[in-house]
Residue, then its C-alpha position, 0 to 999 in steps of 0.5 A: x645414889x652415889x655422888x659421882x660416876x667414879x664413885x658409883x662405878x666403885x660401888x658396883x665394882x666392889x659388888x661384882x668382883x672378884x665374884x658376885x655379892x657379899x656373902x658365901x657359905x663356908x663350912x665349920x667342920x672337916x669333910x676330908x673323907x668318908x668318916x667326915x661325910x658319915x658323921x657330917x650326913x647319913x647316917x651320923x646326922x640322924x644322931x643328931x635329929x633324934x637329939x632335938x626331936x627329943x628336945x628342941x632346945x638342942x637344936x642351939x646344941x647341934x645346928x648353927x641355929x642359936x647364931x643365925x639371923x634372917x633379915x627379911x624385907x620386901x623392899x618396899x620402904x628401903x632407905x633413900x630409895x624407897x619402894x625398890x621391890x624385894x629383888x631390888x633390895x637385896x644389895x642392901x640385906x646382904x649388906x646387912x649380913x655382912x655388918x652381922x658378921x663384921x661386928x658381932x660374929x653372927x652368921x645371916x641369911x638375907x631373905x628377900x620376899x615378894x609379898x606386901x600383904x603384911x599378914x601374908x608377909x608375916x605368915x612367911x616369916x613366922x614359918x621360919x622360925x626353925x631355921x632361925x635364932x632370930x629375925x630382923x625385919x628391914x626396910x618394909x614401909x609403915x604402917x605394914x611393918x608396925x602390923x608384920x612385927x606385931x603378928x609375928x611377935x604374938x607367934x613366934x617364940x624367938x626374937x623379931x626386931x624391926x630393926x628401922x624402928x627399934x635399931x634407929x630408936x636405940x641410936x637415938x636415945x644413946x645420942x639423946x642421952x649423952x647430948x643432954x648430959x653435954x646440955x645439963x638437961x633432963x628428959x623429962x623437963x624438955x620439948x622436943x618437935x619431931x618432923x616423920x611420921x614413920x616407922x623409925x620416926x615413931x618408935x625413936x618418940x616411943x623410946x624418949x618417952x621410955x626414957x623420960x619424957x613427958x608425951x605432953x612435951x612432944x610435938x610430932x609434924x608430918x607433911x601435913x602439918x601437926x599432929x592434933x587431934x581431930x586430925x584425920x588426913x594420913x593417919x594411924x593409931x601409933x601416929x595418933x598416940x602423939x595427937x596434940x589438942x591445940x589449934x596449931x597446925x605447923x612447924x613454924x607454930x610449934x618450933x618456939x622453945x623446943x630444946x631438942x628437934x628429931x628430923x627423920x623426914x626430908x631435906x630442908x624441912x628445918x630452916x635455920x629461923x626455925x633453930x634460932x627460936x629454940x633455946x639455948x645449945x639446943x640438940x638437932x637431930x637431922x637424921x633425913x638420908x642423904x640430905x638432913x632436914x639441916x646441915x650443921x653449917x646452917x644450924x651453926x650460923x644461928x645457934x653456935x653451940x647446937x648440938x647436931x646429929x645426923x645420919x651421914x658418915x661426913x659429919x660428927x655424931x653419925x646415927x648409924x643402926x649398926x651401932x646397936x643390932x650386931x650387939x643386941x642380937x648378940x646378947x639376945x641368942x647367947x642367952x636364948x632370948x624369946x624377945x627383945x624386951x624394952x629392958x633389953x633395949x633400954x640396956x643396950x642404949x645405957x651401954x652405948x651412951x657409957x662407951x662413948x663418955x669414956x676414953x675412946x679405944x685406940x682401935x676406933x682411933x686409928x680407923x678413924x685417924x684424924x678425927x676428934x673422938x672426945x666425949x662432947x658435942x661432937x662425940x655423942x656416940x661411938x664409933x662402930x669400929x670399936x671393938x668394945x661394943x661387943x662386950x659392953x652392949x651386949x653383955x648389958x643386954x644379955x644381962x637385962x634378958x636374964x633379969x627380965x625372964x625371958x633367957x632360956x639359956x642364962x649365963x652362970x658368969x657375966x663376966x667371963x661372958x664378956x671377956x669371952x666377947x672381948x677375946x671375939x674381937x681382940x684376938x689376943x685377949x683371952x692368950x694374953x689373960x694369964x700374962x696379965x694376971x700374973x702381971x697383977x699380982x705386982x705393980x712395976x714400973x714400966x718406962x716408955x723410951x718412946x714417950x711421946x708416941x700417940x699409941x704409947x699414950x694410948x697404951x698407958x691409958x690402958x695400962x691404968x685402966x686395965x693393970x696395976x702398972x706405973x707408965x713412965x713417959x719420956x718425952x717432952x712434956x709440952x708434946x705429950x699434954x698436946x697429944x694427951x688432950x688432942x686424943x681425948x685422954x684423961x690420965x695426968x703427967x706427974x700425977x697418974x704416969x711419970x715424966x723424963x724430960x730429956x730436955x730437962x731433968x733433974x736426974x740428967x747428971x745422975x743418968x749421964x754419970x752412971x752411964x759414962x761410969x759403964x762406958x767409960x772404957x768403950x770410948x764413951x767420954x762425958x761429952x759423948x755420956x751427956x750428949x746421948x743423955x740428952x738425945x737418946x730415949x733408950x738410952x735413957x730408959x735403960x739407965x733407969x732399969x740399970x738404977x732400979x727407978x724402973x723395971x722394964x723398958x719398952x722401946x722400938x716404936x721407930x727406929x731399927x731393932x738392932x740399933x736399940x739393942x746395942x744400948x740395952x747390951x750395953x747398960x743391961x747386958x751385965x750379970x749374965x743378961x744377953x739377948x738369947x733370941x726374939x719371940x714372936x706369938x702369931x695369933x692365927x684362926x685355929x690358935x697361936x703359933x710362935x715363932x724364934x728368932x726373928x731378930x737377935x742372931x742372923x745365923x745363930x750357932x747350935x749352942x745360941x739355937x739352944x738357947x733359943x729353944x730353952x727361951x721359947x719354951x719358958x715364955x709359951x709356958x707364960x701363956x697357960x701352953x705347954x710348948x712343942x717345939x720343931x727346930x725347922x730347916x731345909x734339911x728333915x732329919x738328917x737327909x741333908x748333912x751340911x749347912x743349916x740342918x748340921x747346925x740343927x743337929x747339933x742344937x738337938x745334941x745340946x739340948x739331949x745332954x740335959x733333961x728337959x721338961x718340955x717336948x722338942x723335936x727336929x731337924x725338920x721342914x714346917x710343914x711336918x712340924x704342923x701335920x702330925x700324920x706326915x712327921x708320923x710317915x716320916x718319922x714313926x718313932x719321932x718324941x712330939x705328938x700333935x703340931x708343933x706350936x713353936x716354930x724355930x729357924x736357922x736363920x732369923x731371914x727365915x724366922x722374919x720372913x715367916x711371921x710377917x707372912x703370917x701376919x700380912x697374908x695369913x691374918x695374924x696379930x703378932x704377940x711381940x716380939x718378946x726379947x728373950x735372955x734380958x731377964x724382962x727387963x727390956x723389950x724391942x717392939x716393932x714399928x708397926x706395933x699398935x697400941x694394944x699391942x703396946x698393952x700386951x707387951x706392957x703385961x708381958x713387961x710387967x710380969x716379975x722375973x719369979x714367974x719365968x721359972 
């Protein structure tokens, strides 16, 4: 239950509004119209029924099957709660649907069942099976569940996961893992004493000992006492597995000498005493919810360097569930998965494990802001929000299906499989790849004016993980080492990027000089010259392209845009380089839309939208799109014959005086540049088919305000801005850039100028 009523109102406000519950249905294709509904039901559907009559394989084919999951309990052993009854427990399944959803794009039904005979229970569940790609079974009380999971695995030709033991199990041995790696220990040398007998409590030893460790080595306690043998109070055959021959009968007798305590029990069942017998920086994992066997603080007192877990979100190194069953099952119905094998999980714990010993993502940074997310005792496992899981865990467990035979459906391509599951959650990924690998095919030198910016930082470690691009930071180099180490980075100043102090430079008076030499007959005298050297980044970093000691520079972080465009005009804007326009790409549900000028012109005149439409259509080819371009305005084709849809036609008019090899249409309003069937009432003999996919404005008040609608209402990732005209050697990004998006403009940055055409 929640802590305080403000909180528990919260709660329950949050399931009843804005309407009951957590989930909806939405459909996947149009239903429009009488054609839809005959393909959509009778008599269209019976194409598709005969289909899977002839082959059940299909049915991934034509139906949602192959990503759907039940989750099915009876309640009977929901964590924290206890035995609640089915109905009770429904709040918590479709939370768990949601998770699906959030984190691996797998639809879900929660399926609540008011039956706690398990062979009953299991009767039910495996009389689903043709609905389902898979089945999570939640929250049903040991050993009930241990006998569900096992009749419906014996029958049942898809995966059945209980996720309380084998999600928990998984947690824990990704933890366990790396928590040895920090100790300098191995499995098969510890001693572990656990307090649960449960159904998570025994399948995370069954997963240890997979991993390594010696079952002699392992002491299980209940509320009983020891596990030993000859024991006959509470127990089971799975409990009885762990049955030590010994005379010692509690905790208190066998703690001594234990390097590692797995609590999935109750509040207070360690005590601080019992840590300080174990051995040095020993690992406690008080996984009991919502109060651990231990709290850190109490562990900590005795034993300063333990390395603690717990299944709270208020303490480091959190054994969340969710870290493993999106993934899993992911992989699992993507190749068609019979069962989830130990192989499969095994990968999917090696997956986890390495995710977390390397630098952590900048999305997980900023939805965990102020956190220390460094691989070490307090970070043990990643967090949920990083959006590499998808691809790491789940193409390790796909890949661990197909070797172990049981994949019905194997993926020629692993990698392309798991850049796929990238692209699932960076919604640019799969856009951006062509830019990025053209950006490959040379390395550049990209200066950052903005050095010292933590998304900067996190961007250039992107940058040399991902492309073949040199970062130069400027900024000082006492702030960026801080920054560098506070955020768990592990590239090196002068060693992997390169450095402009503008405190302290060698450089200085060569920078200062050639960009008073430029200036000097605008006013600018040396004073002034060394005084924005010293103070103005982009300044500084437009030098350094200006001098060829690098070829793009990326700056706008903070800062208004027109403000640094001034400098860049100033040093860049020479040989025929001029800011023509900003392009933005709009990443949307149904596909990318670009959008011109946002930034550069105001009021662009008809030769400056010309322009700006030449622009748009080299850098949409850059993405592997043809372009389509509407010239949009209040004004449709000339029924309006002043004001901007007047500075429209006469952009037309400048652009038909040439030959052009892309496809460009206007003047027009938005909505008859996306709906063809309309600009075809409209305008029958018009010279574009389909949507337009780039979208130029009069004024840059109505481009601005376009995107950011997109962006805050419509859910769009902005792609940009991409500042047209300089010949790629500069780019103003916007203040509300994230890191990644710093990476795609460094791609964009990266690209030589031979590839614009």
């Amino acid at each position: 239950m929640s802590d305080t009523p403000n909180l528990r109102q919260a709660a329950l406000d949050y399931h009843e509004f804005p309407r009951p519950g957590k989930l909806e249905i939405r459909a996947t294709k149009p239903l429009a119209n009488g054609r839809d509904l005959a393909r959509a039901y009778s008599p269209g559907v019976a194409e598709a029924c005969l289909e899977i009559k002839e082959d059940p394989a299909n049915a991934a084919r034509y139906t949602s099957r192959g990503n759907l999951v039940a989750v099915v309990s009876n309640g009977t052993a929901v964590l924290g709660l206890g035995n609640i009854g089915a109905l009770a427990s429904k709040p918590v399944m479709e939370g768990k649907a949601v998770l699906f959803k959030k984190f691996a794009a797998i639809d879900c039904f929660d399926i609540e069942v008011d039956e706690t005979d398990p062979e009953k229970l299991a009767d039910i569940v495996c009389a689903l099976e043709p609905s389902f790609g898979a089945i999570n079974l939640e929250d049903i009380k040991a050993p009930d569940c241990f006998i569900v999971e096992k009749l419906c695995r014996e029958r049942m030709g898809i995966p059945v996961f209980h996720d309380d033991q084998h999600g928990t199990a998984i947690v824990v041995g990704a933890a366990a893992t790396n928590a040895l790696h920090v100790a300098g220990k191995k499995f098969e040398d510890i001693k572990i004493v656990s307090t649960g007998g449960g159904a998570a409590g025994i399948a995370c030893l069954n997963m240890l000992l997979k991993l390594g460790v010696k079952r002699e080595n392992v002491w299980l306690c209940d509320i009983h006492g020891l596990v030993y043998e000859g024991r006959e109070i509470d127990m089971n055959p799975a409990k009885s597995e762990f049955a030590q021959a010994t005379d010692k009968r509690t905790l208190d007798d066998v703690i001594a000498g234990a390097d590692m305590f797995l609590g999935l029990s109750g509040p207070g069942v360690l005590k601080p005493e019992h840590v300080g017998q174990m051995t040095a920086q020993p690992i406690v994992f008080a996984l009991a919810n919502p109060t651990p066997e231990i709290l850190p603080d109490d562990a900590r007192a005795v034993a300063p360097d333990a390395i603690i877990a717990t299944g709270r979100s208020d303490f480091p190194n959190q054994v969340n569930n969710v870290l493993c069953f999106p993934f899993i099952f992911r992989g699992a119905l993507d190749v068609g998965a019979t069962t989830i094998n130990d192989e499969m999980q095994l990968a999917c714990i090696e997956g986890i494990a390495a995710l977390a010993r390397e630098t952590t993502s900048a999305e997980a940074a900023a939805a965990y802001r102020g956190e220390q997310l460094t691989f070490g005792p307090d970070y043990l496992i990643p967090k949920p929000f990083d959006p590499r899981l998808v691809g790491i865990v789940s193409s390790a467990v796909a890949k661990a299906a197909m070797e172990t035979g049981v994949a019905q459906r194997p993926i020629d391509d692993l990698e392309a499989y798991k850049e796929k599951l990238d692209g699932s959650v960076f919604k640019s990924a799969l856009l951006m790849r062509p830019v990025f690998e053209a950006a490959r095919a040379k390395s550049r030198r990209i200066v950052f004016a903005e050095g010292e910016d933590e998304r900067v930082l996190r961007a250039a470690q992107a940058m040399l993980e991902e492309t073949t691009e040199r970062p130069i930071l400027i900024g000082r180099p006492d702030v960026i080492e801080k920054r560098i180490e506070r955020a768990g980075l592990t590239f090196k100043l002068n060693e992997h990027v390169d450095l402009v102090n503008p405190e302290n430079d060698p450089r200085y008076r060569d920078y200062w000089g050639t960009y008073h030499s430029l200036m000097s007959r605008r006013g600018v005298t040396p004073d002034l010259a060394r005084a924005v050297m010293r103070t103005n980044t982009t300044a500084i970093g437009a030098v350094m392209v200006q001098r060829d000691e690098a070829d793009s520079l990326i700056c706008g972080t903070f800062g208004e845009f027109r403000w640094h465009m001034n400098y860049l005009t100033q040093i860049l804007g020479r040989k025929g380089l001029h800011p023509v326009g900003a392009l933005s790409m709009m990443i949307l549900e149904d596909g990318p839309l670009f959008i011109a000028d946002t930034h550069v012109h105001m009021e662009p005149s008809a030769s400056e939208l010309a322009e700006i439409v030449e622009g748009a259509a080299r850098h949409v080819r850059r993405f592997g799109l043809e372009p389509r371009i509407a010239l949009c305005t209040q004004s449709q084709f000339g029924n309006q014959p002043g004001g901007s849809g007047a500075r429209m036609r006469e952009a037309i008019a400048h652009l038909d005086a040439s030959p052009r090899d892309f496809c460009y249409e206007g003047e027009m309003n938005i909505d008859t540049a996306l709906d063809p069937e309309l600009r075809q009432r409209i305008m029958p003999d018009g010279r574009m088919d389909g949507a337009a996919n780039v979208l130029v404005f009069a004024n840059a008040d109505a481009a601005s305000g376009v995107r950011n609608i997109l962006k805050m209402k419509g859910g769009g990732l902005e792609v940009g801005p991409i500042l047209m005209g300089m010949g790629n050697r500069a780019h103003i990004v916007s203040p509300s850039i994230t890191a990644r998006g710093l990476l795609n403009m460094s791609a964009i940055a990266g690209t030589p100028v031979a590839h614009y055409g």
